[in-house]
C-alpha positions as CSV (number, residue, x, y, z in Angstrom):
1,X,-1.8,-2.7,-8.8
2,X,-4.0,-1.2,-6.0
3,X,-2.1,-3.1,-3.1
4,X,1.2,-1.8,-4.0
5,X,1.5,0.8,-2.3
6,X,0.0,-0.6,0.6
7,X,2.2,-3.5,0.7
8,X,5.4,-0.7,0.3
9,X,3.8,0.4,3.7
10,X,3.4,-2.8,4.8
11,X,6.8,-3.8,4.4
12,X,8.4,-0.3,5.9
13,X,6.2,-0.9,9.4
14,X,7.8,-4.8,9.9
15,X,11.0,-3.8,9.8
16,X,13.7,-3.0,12.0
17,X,15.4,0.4,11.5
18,X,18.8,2.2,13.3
19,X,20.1,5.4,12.9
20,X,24.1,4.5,11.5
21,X,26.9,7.4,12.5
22,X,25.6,9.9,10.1
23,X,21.5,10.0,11.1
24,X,20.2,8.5,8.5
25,X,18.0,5.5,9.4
26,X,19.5,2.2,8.0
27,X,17.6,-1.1,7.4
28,X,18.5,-3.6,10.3
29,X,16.1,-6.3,9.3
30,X,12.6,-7.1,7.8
31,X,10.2,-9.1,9.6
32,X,8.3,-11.7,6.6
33,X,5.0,-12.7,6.6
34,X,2.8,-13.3,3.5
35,X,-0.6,-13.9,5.2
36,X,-1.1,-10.2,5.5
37,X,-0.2,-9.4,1.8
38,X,-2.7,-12.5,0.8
39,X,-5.9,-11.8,3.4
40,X,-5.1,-7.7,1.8
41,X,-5.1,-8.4,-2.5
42,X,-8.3,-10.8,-1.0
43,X,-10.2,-8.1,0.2
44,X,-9.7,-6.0,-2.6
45,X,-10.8,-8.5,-5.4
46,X,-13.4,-9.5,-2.7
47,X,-14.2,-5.2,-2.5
48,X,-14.4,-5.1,-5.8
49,X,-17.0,-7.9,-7.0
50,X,-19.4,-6.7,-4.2
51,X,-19.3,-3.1,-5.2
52,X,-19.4,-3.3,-8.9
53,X,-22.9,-1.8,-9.0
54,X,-21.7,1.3,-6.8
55,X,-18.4,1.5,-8.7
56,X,-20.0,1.4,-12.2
57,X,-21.9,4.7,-11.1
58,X,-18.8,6.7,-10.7
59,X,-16.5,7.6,-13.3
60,X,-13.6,6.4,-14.5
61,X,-11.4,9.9,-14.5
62,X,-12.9,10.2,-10.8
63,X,-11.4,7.2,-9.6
64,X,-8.2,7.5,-11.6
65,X,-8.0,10.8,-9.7
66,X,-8.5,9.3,-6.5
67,X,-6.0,6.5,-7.0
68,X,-3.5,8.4,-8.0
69,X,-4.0,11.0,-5.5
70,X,-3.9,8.2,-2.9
71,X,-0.3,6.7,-4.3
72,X,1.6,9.7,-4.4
73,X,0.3,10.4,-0.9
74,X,1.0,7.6,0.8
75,X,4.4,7.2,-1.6
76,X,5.8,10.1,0.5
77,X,8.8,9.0,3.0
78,X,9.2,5.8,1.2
79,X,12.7,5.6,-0.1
């Protein structure tokens, strides 16, 4: 759940955009690679076993807050 919007960014920067006749930005191609979405949902289960003690002391609401905060941020200008 936390990587999803990462890998939605992810995903836009590998691939290969052109503008068609109109000016709107068309999808030439996608460049694959699933190392970077492995070594990324790593990190964060990794993250989130060495800060359990520091994440226990903050609230729940809090980091619900700041999670959704950060999606709809970084959801902007994907289409």
């Amino acid at each position: 759940c936390a990587s999803t919007v990462h890998s939605l960014t992810h995903v836009k920067s590998l691939s290969d955009v052109s503008q068609d006749a109109n000016g709107r930005e068309k999808v030439d191609k996608v460049t694959e690679t699933r190392w970077t979405s492995l070594i990324l949902n790593g990190l964060i289960g990794f993250s989130i076993i060495a800060l359990k003690p520091v994440l226990a002391q903050i609230p729940m609401c809090v980091l619900n807050g700041l999670f959704f905060y950060l999606g709809l941020s970084a959801m902007r200008g994907n289409e």
